[in-house]
C-alpha positions in Angstrom: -45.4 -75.4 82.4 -45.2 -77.3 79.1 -43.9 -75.7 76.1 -44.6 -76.1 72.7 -43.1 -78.5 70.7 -44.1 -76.5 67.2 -41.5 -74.5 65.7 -41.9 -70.8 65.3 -40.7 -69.0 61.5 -38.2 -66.8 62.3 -40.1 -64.1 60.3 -43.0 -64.1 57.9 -42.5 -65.6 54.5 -40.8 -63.7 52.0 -42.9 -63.2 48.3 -41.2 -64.9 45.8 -39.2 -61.9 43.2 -41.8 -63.1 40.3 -44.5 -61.9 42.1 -43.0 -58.7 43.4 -41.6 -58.0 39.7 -45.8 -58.5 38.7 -47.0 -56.3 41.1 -44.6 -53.5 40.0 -45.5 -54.8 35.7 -48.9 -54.9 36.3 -50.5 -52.3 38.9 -51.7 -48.8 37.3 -52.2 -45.6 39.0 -55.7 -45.0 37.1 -56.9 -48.9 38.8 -58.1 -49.6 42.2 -55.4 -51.2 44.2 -57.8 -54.3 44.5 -57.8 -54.7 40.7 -54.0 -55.0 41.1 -54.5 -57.7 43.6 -56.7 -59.8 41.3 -54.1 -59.4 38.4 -51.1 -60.7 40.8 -53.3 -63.6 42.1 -53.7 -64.8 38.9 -50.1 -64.4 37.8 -49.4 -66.3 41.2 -51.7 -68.9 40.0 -50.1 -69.6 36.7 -46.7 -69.5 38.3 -48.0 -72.1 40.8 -47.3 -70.1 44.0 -49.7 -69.1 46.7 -51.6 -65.8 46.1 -50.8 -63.1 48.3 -52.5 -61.5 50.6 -54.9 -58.0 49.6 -52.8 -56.5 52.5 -49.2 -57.4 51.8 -50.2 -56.3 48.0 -51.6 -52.6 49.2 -48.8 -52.4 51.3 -46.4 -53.2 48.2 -48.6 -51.4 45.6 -48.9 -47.9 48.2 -44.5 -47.8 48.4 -44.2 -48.3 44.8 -47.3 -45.9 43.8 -45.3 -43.5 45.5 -41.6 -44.4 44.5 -42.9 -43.5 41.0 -44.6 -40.7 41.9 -41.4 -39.1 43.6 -39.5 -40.4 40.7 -42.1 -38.4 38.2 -41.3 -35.7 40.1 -38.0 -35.1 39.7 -37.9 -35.8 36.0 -40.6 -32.9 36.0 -38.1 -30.7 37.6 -34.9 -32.0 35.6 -37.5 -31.5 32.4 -38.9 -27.6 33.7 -34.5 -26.9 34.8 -33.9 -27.4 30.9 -36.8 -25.9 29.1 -35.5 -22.8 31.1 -32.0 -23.0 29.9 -31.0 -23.9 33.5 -28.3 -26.9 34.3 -30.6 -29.5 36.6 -30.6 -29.3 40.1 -28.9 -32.7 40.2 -25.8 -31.0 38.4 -25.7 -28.0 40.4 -23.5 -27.5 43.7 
């Protein structure tokens, strides 16, 4: 049985931090995800780094669409606790 003589990554390459720090800068809730994707490639582009995939950017733009949306989330409830005269639920035992 021969075996190959190519090397195999160890994982997938890793997106450099510029471009995960555009994704987050430039992707808004109101724009399809694939208009998001188009922004990035460019950035990628001007930073000279290979754009990334439509995939790997849904899959980034989907966890950080909702990190913000949990995060809006519980400033709308720290916001409605004070409006009501109530201490936050974060600084309630």
């Amino acid at each position: 049985m021969r075996r190959h003589t190519r090397r195999m990554p160890a994982a997938a390459p890793r997106y450099d931090q510029r471009l995960l720090d555009a994704i987050r800068r430039v992707d808004d809730d109101t724009e399809p995800i694939a208009e998001t994707c188009r922004r990035v490639g460019e950035v990628a582009t001007a930073l000279g780094l290979p754009r990334p995939s439509y995939v790997h950017v849904r899959r980034i733009v989907r966890m950080e669409r909702e990190r913000r949306q949990r995060r809006r989330e519980k400033i709308d409830d720290v916001v409605s606790d004070l409006l009501v005269g109530r201490a936050p639920k974060v600084l309630r035992s």
